[in-house]
PyMOL Python script that loads the backbone (N, CA, C, O; Angstrom):
from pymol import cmd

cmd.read_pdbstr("""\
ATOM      1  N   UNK A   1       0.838  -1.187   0.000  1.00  0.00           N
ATOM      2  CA  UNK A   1       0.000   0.000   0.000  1.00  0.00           C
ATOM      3  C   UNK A   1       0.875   1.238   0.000  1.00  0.00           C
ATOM      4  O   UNK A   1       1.892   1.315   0.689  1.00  0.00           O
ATOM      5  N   UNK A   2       0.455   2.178  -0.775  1.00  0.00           N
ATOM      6  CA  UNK A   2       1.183   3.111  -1.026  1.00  0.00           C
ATOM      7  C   UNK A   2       0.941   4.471   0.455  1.00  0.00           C
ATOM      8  O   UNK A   2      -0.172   4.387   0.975  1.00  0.00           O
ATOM      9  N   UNK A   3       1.633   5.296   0.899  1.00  0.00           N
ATOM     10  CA  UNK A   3       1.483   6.220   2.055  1.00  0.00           C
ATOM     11  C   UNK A   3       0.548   6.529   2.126  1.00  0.00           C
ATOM     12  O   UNK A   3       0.098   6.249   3.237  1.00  0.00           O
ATOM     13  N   UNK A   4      -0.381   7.196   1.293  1.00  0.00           N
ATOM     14  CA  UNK A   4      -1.585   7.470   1.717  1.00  0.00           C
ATOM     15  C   UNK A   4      -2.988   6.741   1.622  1.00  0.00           C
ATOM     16  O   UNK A   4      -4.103   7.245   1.485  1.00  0.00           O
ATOM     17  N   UNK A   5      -2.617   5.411   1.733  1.00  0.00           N
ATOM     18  CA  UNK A   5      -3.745   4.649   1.314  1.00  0.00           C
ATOM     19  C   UNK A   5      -4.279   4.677   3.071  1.00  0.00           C
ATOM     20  O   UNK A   5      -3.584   4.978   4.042  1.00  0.00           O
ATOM     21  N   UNK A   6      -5.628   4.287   3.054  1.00  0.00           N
ATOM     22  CA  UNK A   6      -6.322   3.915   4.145  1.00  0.00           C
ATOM     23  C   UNK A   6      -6.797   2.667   4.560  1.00  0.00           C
ATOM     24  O   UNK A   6      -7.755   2.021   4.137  1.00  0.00           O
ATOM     25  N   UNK A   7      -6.009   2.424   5.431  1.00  0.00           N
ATOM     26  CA  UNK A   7      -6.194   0.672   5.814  1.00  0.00           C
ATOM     27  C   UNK A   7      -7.560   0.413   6.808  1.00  0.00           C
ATOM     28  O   UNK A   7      -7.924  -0.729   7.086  1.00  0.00           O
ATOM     29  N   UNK A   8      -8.328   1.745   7.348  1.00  0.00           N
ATOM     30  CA  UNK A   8      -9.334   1.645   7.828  1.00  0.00           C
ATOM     31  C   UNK A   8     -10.188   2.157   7.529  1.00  0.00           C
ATOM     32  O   UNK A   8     -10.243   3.332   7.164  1.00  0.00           O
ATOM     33  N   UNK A   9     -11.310   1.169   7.641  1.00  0.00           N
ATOM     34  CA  UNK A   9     -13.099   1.717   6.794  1.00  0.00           C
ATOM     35  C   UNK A   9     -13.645   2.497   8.129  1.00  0.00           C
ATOM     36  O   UNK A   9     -14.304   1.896   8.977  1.00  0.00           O
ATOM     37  N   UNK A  10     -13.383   3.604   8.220  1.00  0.00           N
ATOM     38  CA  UNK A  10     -13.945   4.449   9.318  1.00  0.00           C
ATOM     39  C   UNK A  10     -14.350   5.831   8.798  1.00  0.00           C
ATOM     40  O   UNK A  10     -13.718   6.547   8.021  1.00  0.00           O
ATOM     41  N   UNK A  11     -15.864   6.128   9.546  1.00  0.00           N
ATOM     42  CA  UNK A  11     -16.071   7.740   8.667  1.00  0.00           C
ATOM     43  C   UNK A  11     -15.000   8.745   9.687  1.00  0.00           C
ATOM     44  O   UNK A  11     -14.483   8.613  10.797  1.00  0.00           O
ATOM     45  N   UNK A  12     -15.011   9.760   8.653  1.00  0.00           N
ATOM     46  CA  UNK A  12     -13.989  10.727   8.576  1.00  0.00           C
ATOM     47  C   UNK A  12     -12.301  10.654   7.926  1.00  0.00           C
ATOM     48  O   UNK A  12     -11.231  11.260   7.860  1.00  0.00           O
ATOM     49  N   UNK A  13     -13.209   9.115   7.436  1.00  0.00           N
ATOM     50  CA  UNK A  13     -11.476   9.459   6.702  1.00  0.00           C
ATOM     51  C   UNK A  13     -10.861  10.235   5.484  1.00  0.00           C
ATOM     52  O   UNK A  13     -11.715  10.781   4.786  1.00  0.00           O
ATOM     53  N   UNK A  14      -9.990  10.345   5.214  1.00  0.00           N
ATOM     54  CA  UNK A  14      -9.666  11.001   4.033  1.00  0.00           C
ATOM     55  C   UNK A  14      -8.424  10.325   3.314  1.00  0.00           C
ATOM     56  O   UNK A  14      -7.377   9.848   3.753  1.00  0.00           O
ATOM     57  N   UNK A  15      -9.001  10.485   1.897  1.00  0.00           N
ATOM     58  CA  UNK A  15      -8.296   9.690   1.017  1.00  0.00           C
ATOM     59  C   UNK A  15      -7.790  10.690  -0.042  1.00  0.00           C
ATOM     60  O   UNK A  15      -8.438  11.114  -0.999  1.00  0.00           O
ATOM     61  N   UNK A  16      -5.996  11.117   0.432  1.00  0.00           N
ATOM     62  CA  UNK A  16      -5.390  11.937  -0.250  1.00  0.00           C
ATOM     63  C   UNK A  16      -5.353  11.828  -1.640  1.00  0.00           C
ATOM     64  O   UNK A  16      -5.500  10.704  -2.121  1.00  0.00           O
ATOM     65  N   UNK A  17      -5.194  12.732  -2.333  1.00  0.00           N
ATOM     66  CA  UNK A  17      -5.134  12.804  -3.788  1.00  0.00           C
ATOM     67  C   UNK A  17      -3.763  12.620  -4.161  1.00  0.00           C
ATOM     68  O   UNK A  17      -3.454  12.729  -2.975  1.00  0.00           O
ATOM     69  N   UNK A  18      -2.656  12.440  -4.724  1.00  0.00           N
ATOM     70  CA  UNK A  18      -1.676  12.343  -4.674  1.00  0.00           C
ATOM     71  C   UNK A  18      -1.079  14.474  -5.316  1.00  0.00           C
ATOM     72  O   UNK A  18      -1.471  15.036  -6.339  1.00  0.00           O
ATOM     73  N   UNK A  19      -0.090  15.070  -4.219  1.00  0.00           N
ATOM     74  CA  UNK A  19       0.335  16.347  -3.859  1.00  0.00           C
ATOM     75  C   UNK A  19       0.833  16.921  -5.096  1.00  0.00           C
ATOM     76  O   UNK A  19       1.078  18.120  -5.228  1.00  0.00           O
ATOM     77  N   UNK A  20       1.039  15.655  -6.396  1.00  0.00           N
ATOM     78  CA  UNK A  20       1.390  16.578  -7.562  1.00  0.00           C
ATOM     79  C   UNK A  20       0.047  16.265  -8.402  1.00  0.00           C
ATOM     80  O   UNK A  20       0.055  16.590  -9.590  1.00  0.00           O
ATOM     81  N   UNK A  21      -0.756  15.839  -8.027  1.00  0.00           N
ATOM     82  CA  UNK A  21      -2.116  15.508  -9.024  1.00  0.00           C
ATOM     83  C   UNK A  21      -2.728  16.819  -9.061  1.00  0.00           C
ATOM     84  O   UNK A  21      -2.864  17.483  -8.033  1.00  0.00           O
ATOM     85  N   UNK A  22      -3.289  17.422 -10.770  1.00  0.00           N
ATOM     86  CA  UNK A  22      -3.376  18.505 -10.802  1.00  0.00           C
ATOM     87  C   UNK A  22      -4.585  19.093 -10.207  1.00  0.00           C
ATOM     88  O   UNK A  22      -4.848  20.216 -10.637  1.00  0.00           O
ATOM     89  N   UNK A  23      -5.571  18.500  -9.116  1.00  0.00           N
ATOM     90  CA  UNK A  23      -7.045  18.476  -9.247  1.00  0.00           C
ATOM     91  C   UNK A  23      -6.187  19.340  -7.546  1.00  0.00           C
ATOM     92  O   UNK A  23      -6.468  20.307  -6.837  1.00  0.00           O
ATOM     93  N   UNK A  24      -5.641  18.814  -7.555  1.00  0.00           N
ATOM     94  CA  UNK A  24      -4.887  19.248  -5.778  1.00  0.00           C
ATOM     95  C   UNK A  24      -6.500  19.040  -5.143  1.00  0.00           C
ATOM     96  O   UNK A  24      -7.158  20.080  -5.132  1.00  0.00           O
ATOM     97  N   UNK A  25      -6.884  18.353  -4.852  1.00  0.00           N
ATOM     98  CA  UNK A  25      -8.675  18.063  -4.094  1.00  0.00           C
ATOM     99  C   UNK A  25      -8.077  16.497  -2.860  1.00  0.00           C
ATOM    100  O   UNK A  25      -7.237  15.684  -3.246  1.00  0.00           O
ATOM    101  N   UNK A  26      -8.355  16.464  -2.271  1.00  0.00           N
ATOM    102  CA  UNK A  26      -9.167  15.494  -1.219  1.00  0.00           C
ATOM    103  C   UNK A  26     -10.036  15.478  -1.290  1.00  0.00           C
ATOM    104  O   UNK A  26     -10.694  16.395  -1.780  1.00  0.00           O
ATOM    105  N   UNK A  27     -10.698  13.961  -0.636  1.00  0.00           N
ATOM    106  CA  UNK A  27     -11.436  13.196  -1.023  1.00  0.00           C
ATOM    107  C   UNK A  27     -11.876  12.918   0.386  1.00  0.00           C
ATOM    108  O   UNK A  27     -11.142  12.072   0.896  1.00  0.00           O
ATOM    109  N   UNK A  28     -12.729  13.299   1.107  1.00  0.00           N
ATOM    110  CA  UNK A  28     -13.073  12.952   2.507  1.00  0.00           C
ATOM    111  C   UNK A  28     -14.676  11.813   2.634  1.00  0.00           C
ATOM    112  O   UNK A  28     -15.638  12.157   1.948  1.00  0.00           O
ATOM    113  N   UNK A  29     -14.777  10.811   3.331  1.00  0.00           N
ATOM    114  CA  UNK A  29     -15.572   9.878   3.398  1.00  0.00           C
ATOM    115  C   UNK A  29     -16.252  10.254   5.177  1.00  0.00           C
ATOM    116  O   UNK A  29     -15.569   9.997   6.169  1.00  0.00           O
ATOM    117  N   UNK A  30     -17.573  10.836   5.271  1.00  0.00           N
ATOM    118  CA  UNK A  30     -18.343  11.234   6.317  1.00  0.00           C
ATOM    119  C   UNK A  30     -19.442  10.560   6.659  1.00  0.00           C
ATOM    120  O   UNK A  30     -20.337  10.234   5.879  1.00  0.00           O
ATOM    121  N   UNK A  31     -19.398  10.333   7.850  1.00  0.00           N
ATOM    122  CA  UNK A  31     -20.781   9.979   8.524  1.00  0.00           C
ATOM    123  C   UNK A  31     -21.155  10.598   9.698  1.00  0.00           C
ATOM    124  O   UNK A  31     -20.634  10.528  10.811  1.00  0.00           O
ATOM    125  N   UNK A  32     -22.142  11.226   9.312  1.00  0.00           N
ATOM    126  CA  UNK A  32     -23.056  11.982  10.489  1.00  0.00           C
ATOM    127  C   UNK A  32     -24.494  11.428  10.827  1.00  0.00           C
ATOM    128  O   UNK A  32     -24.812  10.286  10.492  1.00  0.00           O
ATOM    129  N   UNK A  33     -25.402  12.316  11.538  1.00  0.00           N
ATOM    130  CA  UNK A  33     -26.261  12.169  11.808  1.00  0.00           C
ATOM    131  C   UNK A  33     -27.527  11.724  10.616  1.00  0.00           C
ATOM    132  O   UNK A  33     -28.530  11.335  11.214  1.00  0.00           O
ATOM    133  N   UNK A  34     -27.641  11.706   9.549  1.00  0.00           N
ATOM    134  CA  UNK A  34     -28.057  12.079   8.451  1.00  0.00           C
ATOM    135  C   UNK A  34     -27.099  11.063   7.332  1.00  0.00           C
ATOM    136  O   UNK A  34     -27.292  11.141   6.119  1.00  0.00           O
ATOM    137  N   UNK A  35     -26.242  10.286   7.827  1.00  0.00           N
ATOM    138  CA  UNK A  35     -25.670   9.007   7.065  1.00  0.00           C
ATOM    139  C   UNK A  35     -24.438   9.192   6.233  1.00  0.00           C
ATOM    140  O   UNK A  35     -23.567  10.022   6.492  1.00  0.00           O
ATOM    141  N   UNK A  36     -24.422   8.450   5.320  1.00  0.00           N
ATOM    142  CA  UNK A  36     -23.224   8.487   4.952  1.00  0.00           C
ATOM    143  C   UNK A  36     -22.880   9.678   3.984  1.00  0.00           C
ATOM    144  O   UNK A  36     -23.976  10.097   3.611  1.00  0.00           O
ATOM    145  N   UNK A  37     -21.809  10.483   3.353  1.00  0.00           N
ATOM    146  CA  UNK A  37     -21.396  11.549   1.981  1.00  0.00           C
ATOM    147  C   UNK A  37     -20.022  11.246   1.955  1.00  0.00           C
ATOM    148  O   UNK A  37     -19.349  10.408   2.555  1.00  0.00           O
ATOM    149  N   UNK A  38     -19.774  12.059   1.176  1.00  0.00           N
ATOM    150  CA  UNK A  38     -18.245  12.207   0.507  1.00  0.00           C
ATOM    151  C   UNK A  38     -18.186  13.403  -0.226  1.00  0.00           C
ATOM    152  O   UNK A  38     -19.053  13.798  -1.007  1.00  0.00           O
ATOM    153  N   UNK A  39     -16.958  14.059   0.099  1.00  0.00           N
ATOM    154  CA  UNK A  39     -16.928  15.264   0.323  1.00  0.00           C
ATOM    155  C   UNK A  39     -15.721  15.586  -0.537  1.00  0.00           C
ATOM    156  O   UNK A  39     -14.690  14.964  -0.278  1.00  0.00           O
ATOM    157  N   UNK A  40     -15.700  16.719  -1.802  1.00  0.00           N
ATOM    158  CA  UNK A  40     -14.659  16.789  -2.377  1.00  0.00           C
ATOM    159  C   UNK A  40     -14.125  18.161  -2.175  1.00  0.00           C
ATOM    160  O   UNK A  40     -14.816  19.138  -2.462  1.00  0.00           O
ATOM    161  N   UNK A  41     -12.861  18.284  -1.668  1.00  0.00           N
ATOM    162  CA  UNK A  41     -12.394  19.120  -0.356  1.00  0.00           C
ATOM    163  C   UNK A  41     -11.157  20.045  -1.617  1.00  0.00           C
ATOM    164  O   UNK A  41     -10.468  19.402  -2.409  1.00  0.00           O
ATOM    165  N   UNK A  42     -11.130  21.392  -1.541  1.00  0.00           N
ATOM    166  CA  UNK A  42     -10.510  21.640  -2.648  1.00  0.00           C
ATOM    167  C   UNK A  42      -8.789  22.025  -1.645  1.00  0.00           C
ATOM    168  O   UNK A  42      -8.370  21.400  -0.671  1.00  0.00           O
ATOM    169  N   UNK A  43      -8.314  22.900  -2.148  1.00  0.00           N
ATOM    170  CA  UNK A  43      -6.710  22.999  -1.970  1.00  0.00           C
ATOM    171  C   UNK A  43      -6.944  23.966  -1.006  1.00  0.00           C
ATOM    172  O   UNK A  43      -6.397  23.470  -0.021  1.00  0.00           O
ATOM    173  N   UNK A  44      -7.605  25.484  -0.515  1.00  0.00           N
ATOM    174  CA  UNK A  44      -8.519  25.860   0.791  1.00  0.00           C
ATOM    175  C   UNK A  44      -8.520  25.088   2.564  1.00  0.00           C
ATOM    176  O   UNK A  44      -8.154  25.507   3.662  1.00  0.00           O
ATOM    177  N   UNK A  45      -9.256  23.540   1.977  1.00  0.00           N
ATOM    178  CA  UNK A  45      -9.916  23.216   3.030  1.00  0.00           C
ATOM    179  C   UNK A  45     -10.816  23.411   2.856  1.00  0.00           C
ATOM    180  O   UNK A  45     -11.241  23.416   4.011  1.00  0.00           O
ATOM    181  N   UNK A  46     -12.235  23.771   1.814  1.00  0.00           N
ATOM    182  CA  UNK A  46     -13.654  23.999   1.765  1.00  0.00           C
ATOM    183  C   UNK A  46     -14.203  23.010   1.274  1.00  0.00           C
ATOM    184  O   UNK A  46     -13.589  22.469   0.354  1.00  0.00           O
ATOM    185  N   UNK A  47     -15.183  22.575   1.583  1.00  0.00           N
ATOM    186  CA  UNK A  47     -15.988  21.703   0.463  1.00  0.00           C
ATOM    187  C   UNK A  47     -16.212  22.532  -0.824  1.00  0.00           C
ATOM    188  O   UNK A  47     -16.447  23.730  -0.978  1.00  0.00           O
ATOM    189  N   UNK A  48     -16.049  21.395  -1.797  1.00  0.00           N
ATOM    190  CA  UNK A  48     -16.257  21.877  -3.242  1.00  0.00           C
ATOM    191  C   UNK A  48     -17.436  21.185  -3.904  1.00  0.00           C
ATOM    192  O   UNK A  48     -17.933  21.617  -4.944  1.00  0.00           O
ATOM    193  N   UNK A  49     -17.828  20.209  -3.339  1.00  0.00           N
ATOM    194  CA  UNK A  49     -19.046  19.308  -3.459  1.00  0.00           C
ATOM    195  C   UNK A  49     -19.009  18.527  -2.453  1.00  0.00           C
ATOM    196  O   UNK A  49     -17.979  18.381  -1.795  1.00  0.00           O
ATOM    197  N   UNK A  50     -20.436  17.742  -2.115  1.00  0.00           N
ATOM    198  CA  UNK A  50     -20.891  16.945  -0.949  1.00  0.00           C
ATOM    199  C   UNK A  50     -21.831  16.188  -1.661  1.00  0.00           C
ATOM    200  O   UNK A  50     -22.893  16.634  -2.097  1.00  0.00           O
ATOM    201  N   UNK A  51     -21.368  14.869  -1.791  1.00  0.00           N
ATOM    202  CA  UNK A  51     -22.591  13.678  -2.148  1.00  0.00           C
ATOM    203  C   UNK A  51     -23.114  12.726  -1.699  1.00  0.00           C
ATOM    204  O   UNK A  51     -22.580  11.618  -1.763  1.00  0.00           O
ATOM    205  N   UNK A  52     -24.484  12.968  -1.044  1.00  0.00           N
ATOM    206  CA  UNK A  52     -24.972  11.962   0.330  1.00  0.00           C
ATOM    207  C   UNK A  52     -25.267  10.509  -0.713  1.00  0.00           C
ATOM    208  O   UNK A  52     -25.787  10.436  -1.826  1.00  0.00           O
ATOM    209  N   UNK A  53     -24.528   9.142   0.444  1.00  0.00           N
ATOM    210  CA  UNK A  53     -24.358   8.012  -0.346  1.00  0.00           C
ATOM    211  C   UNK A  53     -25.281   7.109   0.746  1.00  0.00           C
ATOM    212  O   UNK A  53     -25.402   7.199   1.968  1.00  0.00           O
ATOM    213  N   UNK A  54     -25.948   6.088  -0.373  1.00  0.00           N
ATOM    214  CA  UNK A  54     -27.100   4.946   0.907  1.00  0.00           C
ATOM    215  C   UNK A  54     -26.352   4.362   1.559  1.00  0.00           C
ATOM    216  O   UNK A  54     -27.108   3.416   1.780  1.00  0.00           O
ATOM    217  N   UNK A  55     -25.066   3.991   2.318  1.00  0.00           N
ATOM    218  CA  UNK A  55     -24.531   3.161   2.435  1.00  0.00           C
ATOM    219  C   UNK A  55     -23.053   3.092   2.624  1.00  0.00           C
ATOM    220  O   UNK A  55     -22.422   3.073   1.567  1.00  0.00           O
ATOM    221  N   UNK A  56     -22.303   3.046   3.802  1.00  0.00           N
ATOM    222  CA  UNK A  56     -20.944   3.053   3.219  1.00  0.00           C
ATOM    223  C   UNK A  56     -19.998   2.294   2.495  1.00  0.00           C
ATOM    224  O   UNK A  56     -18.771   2.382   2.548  1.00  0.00           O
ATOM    225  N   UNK A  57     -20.659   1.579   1.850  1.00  0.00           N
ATOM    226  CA  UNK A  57     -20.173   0.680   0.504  1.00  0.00           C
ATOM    227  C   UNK A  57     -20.060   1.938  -0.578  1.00  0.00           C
ATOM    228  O   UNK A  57     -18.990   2.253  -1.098  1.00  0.00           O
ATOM    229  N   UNK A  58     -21.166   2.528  -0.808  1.00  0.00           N
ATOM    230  CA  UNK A  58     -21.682   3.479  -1.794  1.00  0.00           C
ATOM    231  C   UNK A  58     -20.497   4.767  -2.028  1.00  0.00           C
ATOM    232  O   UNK A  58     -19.891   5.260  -2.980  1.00  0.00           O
ATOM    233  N   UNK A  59     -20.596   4.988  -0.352  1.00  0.00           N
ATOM    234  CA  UNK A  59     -19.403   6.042   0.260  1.00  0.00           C
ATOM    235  C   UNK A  59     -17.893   5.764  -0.577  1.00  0.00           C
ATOM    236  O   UNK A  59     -17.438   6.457  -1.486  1.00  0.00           O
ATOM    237  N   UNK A  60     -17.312   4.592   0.002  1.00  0.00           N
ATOM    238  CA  UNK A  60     -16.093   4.143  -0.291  1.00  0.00           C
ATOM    239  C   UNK A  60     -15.965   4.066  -2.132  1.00  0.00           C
ATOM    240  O   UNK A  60     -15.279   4.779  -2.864  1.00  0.00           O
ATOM    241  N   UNK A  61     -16.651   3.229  -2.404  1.00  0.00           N
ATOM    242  CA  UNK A  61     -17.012   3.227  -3.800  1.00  0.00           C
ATOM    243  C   UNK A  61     -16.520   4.779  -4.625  1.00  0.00           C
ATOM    244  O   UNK A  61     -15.423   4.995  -5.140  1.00  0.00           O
ATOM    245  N   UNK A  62     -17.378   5.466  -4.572  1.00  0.00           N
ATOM    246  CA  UNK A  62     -17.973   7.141  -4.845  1.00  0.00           C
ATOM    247  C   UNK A  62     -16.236   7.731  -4.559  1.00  0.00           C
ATOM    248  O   UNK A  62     -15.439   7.977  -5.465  1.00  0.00           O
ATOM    249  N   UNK A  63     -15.991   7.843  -3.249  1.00  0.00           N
ATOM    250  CA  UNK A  63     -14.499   8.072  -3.364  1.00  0.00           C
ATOM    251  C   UNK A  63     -13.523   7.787  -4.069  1.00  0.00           C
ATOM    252  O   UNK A  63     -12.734   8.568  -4.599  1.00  0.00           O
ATOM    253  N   UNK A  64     -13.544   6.310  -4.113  1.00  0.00           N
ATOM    254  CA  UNK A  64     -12.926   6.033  -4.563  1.00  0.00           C
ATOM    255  C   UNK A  64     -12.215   6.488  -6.633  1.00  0.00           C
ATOM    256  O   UNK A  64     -11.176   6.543  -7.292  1.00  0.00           O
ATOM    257  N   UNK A  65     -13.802   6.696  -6.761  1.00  0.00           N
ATOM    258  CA  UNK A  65     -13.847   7.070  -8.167  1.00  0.00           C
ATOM    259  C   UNK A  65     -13.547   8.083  -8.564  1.00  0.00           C
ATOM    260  O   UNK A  65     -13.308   8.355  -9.741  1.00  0.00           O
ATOM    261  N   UNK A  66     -13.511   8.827  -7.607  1.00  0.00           N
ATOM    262  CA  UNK A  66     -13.491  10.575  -7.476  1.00  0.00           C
ATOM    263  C   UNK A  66     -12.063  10.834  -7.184  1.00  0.00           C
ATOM    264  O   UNK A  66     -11.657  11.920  -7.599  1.00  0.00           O
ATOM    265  N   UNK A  67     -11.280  10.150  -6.617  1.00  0.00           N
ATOM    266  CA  UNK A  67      -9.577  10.063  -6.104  1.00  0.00           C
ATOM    267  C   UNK A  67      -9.155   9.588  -7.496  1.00  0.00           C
ATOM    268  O   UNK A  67      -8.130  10.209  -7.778  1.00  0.00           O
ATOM    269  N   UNK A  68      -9.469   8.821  -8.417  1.00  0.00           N
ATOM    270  CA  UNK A  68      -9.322   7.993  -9.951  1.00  0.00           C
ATOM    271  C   UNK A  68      -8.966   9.532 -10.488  1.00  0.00           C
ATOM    272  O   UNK A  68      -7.892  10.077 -10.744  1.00  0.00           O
ATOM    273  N   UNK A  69     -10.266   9.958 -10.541  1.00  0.00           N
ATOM    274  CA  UNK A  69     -10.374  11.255 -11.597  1.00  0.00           C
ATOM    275  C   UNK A  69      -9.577  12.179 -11.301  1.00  0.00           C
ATOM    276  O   UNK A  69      -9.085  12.885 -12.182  1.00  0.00           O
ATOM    277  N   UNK A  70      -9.317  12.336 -10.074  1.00  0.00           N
ATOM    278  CA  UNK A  70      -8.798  13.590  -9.665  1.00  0.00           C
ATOM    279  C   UNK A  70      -7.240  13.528 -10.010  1.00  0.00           C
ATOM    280  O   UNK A  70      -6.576  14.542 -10.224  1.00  0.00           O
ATOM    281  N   UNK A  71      -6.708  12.185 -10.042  1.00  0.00           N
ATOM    282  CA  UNK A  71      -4.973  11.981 -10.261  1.00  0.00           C
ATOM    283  C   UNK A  71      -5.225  11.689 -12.046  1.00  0.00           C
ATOM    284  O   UNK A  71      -4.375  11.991 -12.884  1.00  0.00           O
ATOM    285  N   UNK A  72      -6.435  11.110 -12.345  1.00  0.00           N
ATOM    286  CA  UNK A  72      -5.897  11.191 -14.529  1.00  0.00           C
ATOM    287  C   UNK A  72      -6.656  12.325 -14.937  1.00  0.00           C
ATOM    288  O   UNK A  72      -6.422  12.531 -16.128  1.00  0.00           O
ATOM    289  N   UNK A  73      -7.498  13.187 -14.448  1.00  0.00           N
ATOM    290  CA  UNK A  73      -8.255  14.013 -15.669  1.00  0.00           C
ATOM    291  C   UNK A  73      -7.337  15.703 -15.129  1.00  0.00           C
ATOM    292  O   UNK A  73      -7.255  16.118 -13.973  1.00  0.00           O
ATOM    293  N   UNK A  74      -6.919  16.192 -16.051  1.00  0.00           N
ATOM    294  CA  UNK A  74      -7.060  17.648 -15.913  1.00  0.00           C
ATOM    295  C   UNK A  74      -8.083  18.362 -15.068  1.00  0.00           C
ATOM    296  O   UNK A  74      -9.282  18.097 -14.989  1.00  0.00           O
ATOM    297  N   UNK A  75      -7.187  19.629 -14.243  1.00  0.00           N
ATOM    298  CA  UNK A  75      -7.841  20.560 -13.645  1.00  0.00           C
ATOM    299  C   UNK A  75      -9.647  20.825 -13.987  1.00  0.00           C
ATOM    300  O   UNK A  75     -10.746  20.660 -13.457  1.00  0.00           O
ATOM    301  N   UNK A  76      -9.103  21.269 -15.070  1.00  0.00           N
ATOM    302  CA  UNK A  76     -10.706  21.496 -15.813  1.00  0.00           C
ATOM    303  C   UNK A  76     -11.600  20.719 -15.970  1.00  0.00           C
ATOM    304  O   UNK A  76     -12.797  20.802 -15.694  1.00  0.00           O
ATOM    305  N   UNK A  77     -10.837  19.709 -16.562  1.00  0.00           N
ATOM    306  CA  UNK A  77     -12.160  18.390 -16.718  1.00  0.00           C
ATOM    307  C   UNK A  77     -12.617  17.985 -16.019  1.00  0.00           C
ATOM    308  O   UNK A  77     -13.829  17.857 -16.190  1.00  0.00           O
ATOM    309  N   UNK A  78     -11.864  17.340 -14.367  1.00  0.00           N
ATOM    310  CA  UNK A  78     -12.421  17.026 -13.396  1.00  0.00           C
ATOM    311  C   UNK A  78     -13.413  18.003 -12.414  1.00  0.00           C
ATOM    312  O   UNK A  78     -14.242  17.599 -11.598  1.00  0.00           O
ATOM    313  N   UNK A  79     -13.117  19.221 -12.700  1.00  0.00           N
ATOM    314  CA  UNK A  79     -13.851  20.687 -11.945  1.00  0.00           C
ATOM    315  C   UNK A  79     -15.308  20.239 -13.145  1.00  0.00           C
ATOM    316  O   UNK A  79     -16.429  20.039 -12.678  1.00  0.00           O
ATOM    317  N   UNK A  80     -15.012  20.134 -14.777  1.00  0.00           N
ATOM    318  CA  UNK A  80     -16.140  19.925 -15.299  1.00  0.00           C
ATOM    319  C   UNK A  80     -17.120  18.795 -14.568  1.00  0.00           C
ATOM    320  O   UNK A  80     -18.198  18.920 -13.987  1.00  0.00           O
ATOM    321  N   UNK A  81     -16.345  17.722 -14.826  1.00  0.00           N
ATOM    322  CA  UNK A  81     -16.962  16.321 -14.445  1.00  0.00           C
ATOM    323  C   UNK A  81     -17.757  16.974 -13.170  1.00  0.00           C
ATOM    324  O   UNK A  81     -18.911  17.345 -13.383  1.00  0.00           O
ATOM    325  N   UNK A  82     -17.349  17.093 -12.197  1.00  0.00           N
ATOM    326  CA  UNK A  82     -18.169  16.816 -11.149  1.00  0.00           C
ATOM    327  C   UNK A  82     -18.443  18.271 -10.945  1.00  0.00           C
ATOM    328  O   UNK A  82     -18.328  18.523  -9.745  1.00  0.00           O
ATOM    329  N   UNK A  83     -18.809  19.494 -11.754  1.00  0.00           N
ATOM    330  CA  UNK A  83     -19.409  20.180 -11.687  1.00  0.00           C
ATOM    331  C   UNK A  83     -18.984  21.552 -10.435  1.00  0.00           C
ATOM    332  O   UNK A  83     -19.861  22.295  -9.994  1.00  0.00           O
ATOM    333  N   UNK A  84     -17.793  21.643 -10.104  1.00  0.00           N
ATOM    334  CA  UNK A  84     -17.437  22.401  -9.454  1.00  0.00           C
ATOM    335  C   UNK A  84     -16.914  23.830  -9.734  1.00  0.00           C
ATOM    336  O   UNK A  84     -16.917  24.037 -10.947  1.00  0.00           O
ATOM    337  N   UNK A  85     -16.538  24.715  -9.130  1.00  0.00           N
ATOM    338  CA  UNK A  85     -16.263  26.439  -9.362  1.00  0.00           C
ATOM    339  C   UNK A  85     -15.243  25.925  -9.858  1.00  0.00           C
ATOM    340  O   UNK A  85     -14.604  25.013  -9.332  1.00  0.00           O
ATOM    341  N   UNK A  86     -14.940  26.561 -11.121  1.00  0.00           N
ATOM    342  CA  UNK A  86     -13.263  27.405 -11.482  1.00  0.00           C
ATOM    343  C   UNK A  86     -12.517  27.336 -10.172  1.00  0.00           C
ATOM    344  O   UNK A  86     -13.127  27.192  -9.112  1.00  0.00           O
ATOM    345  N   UNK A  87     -11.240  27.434 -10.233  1.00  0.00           N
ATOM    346  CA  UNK A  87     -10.735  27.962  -8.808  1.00  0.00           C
ATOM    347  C   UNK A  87     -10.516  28.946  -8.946  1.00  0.00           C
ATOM    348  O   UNK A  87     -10.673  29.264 -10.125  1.00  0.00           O
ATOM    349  N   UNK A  88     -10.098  29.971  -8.140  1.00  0.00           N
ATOM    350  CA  UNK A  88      -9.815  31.581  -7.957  1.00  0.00           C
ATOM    351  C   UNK A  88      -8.538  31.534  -8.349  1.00  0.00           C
ATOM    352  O   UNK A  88      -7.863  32.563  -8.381  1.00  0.00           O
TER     353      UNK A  88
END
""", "prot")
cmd.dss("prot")
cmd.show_as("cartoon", "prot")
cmd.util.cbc("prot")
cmd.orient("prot")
């Protein structure tokens, strides 16, 4: 497993993007009162999107796909893909 992998299925974790991937985003996996999301966390510290998941299968999953995109697609494309602000 590579350094930032997560060897535990626990909410609040976060699943780094790799520090030269151009999306510079984290990938945070939450459970609150109100169930499971995943949270795509920009270079700030803000949420940049929040997507409530049935399930933390759904959760992990969803992250997981979103950490994919964020290390192969371009800045833009991935801000396209999942619909987020330009950055400043």
């Amino acid at each position: 497993m590579g350094a930032d992998a997560v060897t535990e299925r626990s909410p609040g974790a976060i699943l780094e993007v790799d520090p030269a991937s151009p999306s510079g985003c984290s990938v945070e996996i939450r459970r609150d009162e109100r169930g499971w999301s995943v949270a795509i966390v920009d270079r700030l510290g803000s949420d940049a999107d929040v997507r409530a998941c049935r399930d933390e299968t759904e959760a992990w999953v969803y992250a997981s796909t979103v950490r994919q995109h964020a290390a192969w697609l371009s800045p833009e494309r991935f801000r396209g893909y999942y619909g987020l602000k330009p950055e400043a």
